[in-house]
C-alpha positions as CSV (number, residue, x, y, z in Angstrom):
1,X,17.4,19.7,-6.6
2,X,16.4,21.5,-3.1
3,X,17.9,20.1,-0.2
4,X,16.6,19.9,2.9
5,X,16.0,22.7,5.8
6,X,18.7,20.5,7.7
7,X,20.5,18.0,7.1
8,X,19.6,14.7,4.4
9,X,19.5,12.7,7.6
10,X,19.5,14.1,11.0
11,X,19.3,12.2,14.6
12,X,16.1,12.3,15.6
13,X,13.5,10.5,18.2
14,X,9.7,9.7,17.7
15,X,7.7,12.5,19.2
16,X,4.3,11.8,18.1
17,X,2.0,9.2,17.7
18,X,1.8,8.4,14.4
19,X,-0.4,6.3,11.5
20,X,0.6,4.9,8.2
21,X,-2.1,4.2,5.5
22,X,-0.5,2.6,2.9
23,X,-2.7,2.3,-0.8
24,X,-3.2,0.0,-3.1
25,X,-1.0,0.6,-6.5
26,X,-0.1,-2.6,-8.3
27,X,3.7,-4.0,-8.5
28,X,4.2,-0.3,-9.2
29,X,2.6,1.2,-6.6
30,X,4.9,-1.4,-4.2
31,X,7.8,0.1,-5.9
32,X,6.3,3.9,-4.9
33,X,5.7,2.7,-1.1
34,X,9.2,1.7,-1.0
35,X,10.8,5.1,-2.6
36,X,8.1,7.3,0.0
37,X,8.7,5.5,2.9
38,X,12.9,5.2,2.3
39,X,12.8,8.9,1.4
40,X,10.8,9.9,5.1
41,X,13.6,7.4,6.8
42,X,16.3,9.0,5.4
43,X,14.8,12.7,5.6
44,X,13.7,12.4,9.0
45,X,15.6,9.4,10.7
46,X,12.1,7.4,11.9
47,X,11.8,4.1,11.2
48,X,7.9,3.5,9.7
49,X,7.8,0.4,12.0
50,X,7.2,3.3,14.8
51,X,4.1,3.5,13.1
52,X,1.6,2.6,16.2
53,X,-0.7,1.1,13.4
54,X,-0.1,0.6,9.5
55,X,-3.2,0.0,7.1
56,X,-1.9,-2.0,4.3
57,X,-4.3,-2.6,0.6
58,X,-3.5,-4.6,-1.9
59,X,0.1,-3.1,-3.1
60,X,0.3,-1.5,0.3
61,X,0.0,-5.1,2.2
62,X,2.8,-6.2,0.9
63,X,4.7,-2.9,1.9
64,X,3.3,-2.9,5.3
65,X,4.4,-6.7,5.9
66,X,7.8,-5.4,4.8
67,X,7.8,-2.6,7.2
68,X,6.8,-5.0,10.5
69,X,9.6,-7.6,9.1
70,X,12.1,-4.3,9.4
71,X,12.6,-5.4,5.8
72,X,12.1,-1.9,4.3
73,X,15.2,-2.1,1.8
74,X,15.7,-2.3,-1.7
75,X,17.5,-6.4,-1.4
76,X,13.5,-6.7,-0.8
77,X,12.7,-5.5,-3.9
78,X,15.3,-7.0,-6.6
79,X,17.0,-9.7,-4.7
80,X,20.3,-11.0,-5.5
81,X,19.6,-9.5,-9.3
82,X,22.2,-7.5,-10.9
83,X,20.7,-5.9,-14.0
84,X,17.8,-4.4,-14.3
85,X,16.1,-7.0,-16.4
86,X,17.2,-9.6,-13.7
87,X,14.6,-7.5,-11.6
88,X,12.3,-7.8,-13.9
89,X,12.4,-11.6,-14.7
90,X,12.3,-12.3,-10.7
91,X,9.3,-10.6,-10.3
92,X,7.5,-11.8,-12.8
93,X,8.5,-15.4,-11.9
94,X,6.9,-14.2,-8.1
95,X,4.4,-12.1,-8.9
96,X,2.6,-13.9,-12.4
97,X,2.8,-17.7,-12.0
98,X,0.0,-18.7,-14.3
99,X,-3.1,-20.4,-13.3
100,X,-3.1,-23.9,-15.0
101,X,-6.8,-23.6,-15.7
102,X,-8.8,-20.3,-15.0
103,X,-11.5,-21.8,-12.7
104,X,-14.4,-20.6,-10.5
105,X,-16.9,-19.9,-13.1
106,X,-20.1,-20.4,-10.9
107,X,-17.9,-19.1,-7.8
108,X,-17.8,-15.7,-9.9
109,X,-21.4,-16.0,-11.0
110,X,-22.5,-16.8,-7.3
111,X,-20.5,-14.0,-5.6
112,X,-20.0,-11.4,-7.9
113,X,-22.4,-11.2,-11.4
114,X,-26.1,-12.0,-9.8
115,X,-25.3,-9.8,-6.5
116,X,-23.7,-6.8,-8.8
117,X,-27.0,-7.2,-11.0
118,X,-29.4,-6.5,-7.7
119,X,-26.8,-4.1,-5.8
120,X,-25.0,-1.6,-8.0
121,X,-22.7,-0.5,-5.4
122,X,-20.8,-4.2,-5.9
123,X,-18.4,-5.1,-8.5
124,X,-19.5,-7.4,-11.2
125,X,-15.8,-8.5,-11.4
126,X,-15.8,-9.6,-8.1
127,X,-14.7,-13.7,-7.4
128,X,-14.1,-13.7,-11.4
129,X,-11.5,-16.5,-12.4
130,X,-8.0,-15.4,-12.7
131,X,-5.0,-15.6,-15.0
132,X,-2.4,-15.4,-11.8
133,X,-2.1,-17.4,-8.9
134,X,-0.7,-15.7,-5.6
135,X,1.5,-18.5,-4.2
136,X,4.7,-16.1,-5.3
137,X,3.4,-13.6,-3.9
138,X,3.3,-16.4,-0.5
139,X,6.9,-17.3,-1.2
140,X,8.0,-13.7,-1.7
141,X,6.5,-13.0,1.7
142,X,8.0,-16.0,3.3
143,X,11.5,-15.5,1.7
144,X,11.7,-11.6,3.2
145,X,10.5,-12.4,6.6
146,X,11.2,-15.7,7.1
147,X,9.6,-17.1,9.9
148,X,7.7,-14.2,10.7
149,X,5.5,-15.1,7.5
150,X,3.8,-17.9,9.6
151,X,2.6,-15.2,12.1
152,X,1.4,-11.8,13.0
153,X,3.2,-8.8,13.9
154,X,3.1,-7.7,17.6
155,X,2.3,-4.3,16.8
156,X,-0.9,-3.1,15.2
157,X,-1.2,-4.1,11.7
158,X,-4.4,-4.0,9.8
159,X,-4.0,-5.8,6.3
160,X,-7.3,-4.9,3.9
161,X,-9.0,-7.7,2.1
162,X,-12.7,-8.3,0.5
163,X,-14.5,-11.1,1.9
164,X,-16.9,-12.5,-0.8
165,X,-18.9,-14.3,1.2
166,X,-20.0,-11.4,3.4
167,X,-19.6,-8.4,0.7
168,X,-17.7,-5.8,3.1
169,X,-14.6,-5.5,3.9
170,X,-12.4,-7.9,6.0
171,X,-9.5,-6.2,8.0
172,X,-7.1,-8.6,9.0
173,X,-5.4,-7.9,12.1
174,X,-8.6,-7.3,13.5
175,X,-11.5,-9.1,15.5
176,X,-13.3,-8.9,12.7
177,X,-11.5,-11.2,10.3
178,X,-9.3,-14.4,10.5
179,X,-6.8,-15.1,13.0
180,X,-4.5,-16.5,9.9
181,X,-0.3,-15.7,8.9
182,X,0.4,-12.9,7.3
183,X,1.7,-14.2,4.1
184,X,-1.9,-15.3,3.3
185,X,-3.4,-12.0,4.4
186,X,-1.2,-10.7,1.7
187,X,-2.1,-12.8,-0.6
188,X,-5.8,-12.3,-0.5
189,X,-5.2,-8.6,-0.7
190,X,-3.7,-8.5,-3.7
191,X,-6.1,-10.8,-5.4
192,X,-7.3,-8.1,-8.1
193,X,-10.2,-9.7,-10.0
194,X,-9.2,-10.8,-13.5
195,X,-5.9,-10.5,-12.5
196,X,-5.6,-13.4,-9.3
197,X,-7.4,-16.0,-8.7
198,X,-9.3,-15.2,-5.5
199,X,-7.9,-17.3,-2.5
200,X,-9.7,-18.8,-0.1
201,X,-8.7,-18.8,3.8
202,X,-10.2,-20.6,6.5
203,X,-13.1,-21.6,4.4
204,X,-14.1,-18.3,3.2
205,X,-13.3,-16.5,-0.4
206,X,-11.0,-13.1,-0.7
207,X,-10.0,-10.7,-3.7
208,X,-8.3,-7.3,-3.2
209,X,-9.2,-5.1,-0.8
210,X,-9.1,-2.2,-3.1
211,X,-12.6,-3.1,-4.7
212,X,-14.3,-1.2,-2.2
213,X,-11.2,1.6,-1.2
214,X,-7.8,1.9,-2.6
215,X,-7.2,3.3,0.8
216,X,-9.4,2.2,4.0
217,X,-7.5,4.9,5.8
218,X,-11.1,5.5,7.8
219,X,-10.5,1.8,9.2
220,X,-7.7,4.1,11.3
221,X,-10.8,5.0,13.2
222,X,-10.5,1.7,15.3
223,X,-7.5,2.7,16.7
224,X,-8.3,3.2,21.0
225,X,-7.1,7.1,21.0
226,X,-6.8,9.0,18.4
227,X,-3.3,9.6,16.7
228,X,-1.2,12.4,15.9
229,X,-0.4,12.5,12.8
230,X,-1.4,10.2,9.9
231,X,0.6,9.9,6.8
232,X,-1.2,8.0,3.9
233,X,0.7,7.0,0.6
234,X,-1.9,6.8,-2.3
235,X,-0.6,5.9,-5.5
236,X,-4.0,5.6,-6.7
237,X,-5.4,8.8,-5.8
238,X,-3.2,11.3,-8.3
239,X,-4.4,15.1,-7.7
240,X,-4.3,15.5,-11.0
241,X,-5.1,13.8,-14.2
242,X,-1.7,13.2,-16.0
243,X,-1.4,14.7,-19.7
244,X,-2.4,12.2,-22.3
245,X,-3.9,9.8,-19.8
246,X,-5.9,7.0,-20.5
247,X,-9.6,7.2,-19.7
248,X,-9.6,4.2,-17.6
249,X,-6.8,6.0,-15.9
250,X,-8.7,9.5,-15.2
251,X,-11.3,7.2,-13.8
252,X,-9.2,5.3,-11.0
253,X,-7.7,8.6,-10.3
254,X,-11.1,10.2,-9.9
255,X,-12.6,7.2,-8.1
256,X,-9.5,7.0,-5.7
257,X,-9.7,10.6,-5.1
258,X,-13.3,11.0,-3.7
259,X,-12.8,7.6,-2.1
260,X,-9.8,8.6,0.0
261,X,-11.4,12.2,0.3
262,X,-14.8,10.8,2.2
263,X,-12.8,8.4,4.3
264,X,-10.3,12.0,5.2
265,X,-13.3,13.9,6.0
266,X,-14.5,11.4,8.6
267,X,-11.5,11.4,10.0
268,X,-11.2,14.8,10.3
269,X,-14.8,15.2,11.8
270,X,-14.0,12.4,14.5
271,X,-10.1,13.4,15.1
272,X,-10.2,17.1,14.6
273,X,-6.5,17.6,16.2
274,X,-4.7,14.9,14.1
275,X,-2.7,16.5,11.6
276,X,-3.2,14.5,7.6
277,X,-0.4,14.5,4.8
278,X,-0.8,12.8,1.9
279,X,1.6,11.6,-0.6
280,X,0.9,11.0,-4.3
281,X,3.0,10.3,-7.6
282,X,3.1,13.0,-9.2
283,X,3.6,13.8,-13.0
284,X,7.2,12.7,-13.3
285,X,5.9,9.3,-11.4
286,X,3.3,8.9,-13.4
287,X,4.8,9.0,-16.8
288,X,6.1,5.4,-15.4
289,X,3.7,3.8,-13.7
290,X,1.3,4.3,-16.2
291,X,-1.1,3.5,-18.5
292,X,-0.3,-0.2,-16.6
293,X,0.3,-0.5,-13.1
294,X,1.1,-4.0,-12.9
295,X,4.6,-3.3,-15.1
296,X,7.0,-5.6,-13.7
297,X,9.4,-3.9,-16.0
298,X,8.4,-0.6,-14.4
299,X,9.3,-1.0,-11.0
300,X,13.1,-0.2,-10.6
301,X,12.2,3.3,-12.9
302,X,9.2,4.3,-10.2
303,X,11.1,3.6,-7.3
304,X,14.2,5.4,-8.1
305,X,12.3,8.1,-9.7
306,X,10.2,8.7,-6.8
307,X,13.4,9.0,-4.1
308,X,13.8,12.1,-6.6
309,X,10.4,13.2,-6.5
310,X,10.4,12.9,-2.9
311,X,13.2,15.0,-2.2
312,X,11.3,17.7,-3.5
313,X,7.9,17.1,-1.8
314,X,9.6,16.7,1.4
315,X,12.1,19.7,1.4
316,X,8.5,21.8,0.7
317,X,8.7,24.1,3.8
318,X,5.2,23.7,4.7
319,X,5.9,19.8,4.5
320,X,8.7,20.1,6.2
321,X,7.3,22.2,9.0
322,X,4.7,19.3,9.6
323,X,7.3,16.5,9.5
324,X,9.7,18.3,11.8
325,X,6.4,18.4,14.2
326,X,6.2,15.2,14.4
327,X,8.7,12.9,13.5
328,X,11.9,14.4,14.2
329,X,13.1,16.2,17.4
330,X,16.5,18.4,16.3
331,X,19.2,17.3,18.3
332,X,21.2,19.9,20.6
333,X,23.8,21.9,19.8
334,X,26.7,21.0,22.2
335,X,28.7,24.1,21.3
336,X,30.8,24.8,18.1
């Protein structure tokens, strides 16, 4: 492997104002948040919790709820387990906990099949009854942040959801959704149809934010000035189609991609001086995470293969050259 121009981890001070848009992914794509934004702490020595404002969807909730409870480590991940099928089991006992009785059939027929019948820009899967309930992914929340669960993070902290009621968006964290904890802003952003049962906070129905953008990153855009630098982790949004893939893979990718490519190009047009990287699995990350990225059972392999993949990406001297910019300032030399 190449190492880095510099040391692996180098003393270093915030120098820029900088944004974190974290994607959606699936218990996989949490796993891929967790080996990007480990490998950028230990490259660079910042802390993502300098972010000035994360943008968390669906997967990427959950990471950025980590990040503001400074509990960005791998305990968050596995726990007290010591195997890797220990991992496994404990997630899948958080993360699937089955619905007793899938329910909401005229919820789903109300809010997602007639209005996706007379709008073909909404999802006909939208408020659709679930196999999973997301009270583990409550618990999981409230175990790694403890009482910080029951409230909101001080710094800015936008947390991606779909409201069904209104059909658009609902960016918690912001005036223009919910004042509620973060542990359920979480949970309704992770609500993928079929998959979780939608959940319903302050009277209002939620699914995944991702139905409309894997991303959001334009919801950056609300921020009072406009940032530095803006790094966005898409797991999502692969640059290329893998070898072999699935079609329904080539088709996230694809969506993702001109998705997060719109949102990028308003951004660009509005904040002309901020400088954009974005990081994606690549083929070695892929071969895990796919064809299924809700794989319990996949996400020790992703993470641990993406702190290698990383190391690579990183060390790129054009990558390098922007993350020198504006995360790290090289210490002096005080004579040899």
């Amino acid at each position: 492997m190449r190492a880095f121009p510099g040391e692996w981890a180098v003393c270093c001070r915030l120098v820029s104002r900088v944004g974190l848009i974290l994607g959606g992914g699936g218990v996989t794509g949490a796993s891929y948040h967790f080996g990007v934004l480990m490998s950028l702490r230990m490259a660079t020595g910042w802390d993502p919790n300098e972010a000035e404002v994360i943008i968390g969807t669906s997967a990427g909730a959950f990471t950025a709820a980590m990040v503001r409870g400074n509990r960005l480590d791998v305990g968050t991940l596995v726990g007290d387990s010591h195997t890797r099928e220990d991992v496994t089991d404990r997630m899948r006992r958080l993360i699937f906990r089955r619905s007793r009785r899938p329910r909401g059939m005229v919820r789903w027929v109300r809010r997602g099949i007639i209005p996706g019948l007379t709008r073909p820009d909404l999802n006909l899967a939208l408020g659709s009854p679930g196999m999973y309930r997301t009270d583990g992914i409550v618990e999981w929340v409230e175990d790694s942040l403890g009482a910080a669960a029951d409230s909101w993070p001080e710094a800015s902290t936008v947390i991606v959801a779909y409201d069904l009621d209104a059909r658009e968006r609902a960016p918690f964290g912001t005036e223009a959704a919910p004042d509620v904890p973060i542990k359920y802003a979480v949970a309704a952003s992770v609500a993928v149809p079929f998959v979780f049962e939608p959940i319903k906070v302050e009277g209002r129905w939620y699914a995944d934010g991702g139905v409309v953008s894997g991303t959001s990153a334009d919801l950056v855009l609300a921020n009072p000035e406009p940032l530095d630098f803006l790094i966005v982790v898409a797991p999502l949004a692969a640059s290329e189609s893998r070898p072999g893939a699935r079609f329904y893979e080539d088709l996230f990718d694809r969506v993702g991609r001109a998705a997060l490519a719109a949102e990028l190009r308003r951004i660009r047009e509005e904040w002309p001086h901020t400088e954009i990287i974005v990081l994606r699995p690549d083929d070695r990350v892929l071969a895990i995470t796919r064809p299924n990225p809700m794989s319990a059972s996949a996400a020790v392999p992703t993470f641990m293969r993406t702190l290698r993949s990383l190391k690579d990406e990183l060390s790129h001297p054009e990558t390098w050259r922007v993350l020198e910019r504006h995360l790290v300032k090289p210490r002096r030399s005080i004579g040899m």
